[in-house]
N, C-alpha and C positions, 0 to 999 in steps of 0.2 A: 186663106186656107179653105178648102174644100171636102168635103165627107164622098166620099166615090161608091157606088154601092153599082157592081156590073155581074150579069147574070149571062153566063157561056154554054151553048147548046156541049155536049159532048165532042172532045176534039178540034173544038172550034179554036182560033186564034182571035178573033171578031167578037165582041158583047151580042147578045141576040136586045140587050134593054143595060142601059148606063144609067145613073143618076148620079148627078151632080150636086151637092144642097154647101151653098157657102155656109161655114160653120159660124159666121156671124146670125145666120135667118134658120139656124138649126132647128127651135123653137117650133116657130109657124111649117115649116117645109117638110118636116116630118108627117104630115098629115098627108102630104102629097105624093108621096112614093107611089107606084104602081099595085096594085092588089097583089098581082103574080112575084112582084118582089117580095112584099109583104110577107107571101106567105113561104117561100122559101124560106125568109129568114125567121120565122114562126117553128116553121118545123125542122129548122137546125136548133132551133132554141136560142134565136139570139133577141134580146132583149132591147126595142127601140130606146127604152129611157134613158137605160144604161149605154147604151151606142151614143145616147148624146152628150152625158158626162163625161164620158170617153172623149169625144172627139170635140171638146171643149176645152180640154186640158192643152197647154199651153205647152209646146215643143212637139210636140207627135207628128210624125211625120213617115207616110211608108206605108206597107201592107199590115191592115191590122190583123186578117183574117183568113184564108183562103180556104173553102169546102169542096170537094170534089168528091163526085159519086160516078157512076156506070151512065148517068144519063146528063148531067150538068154540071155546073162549078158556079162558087157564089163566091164573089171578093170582095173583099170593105177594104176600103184603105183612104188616107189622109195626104194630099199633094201640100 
C-alpha cells in the first residue's frame, strides 16, 4: 500500500509533483516530501502525523482527500 499525495496546476489532468511513500517506510519518508507539498498541505490544515495514522490503518483504500481552489488541487489518497 502506498500514501499518494499529487499537487495539480489549475485545470490540469497531469500532477505538476506526485509523491509516492509505501505506508510500510510511512515513518522515515514523511520527512521527505517536497517543501511546496508540505506547505500546501499546511495551509489546507492537514496534519502530517495524523496523515500517518490515517494511512496506517489497515483496509483504506481510495481518495482520502481532494482540495481544489481557483489556482491548484491537492489529493491524498491510498492505492
Amino acid at each position: 500500500m502506498n500514501l499518494i499525495i499529487a499537487s495539480y496546476a489549475a485545470g490540469q489532468k497531469e500532477a505538476e509533483k506526485k509523491v509516492k511513500i509505501p505506508v510500510s517506510v510511512i515513518q522515515v519518508s514523511l520527512s521527505l516530501i517536497p517543501k511546496k507539498i508540505k506547505d500546501d498541505m499546511t495551509k489546507e490544515g492537514i496534519d502530517l502525523a495524523m496523515l500517518k495514522d490515517i494511512a496506517q490503518k489497515k483496509g483504506l483504500k481510495g481518495t482520502l482527500i481532494e482540495i481544489e481552489d481557483a489556482s491548484k488541487k491537492l489529493v491524498i489518497s491510498i492505492d
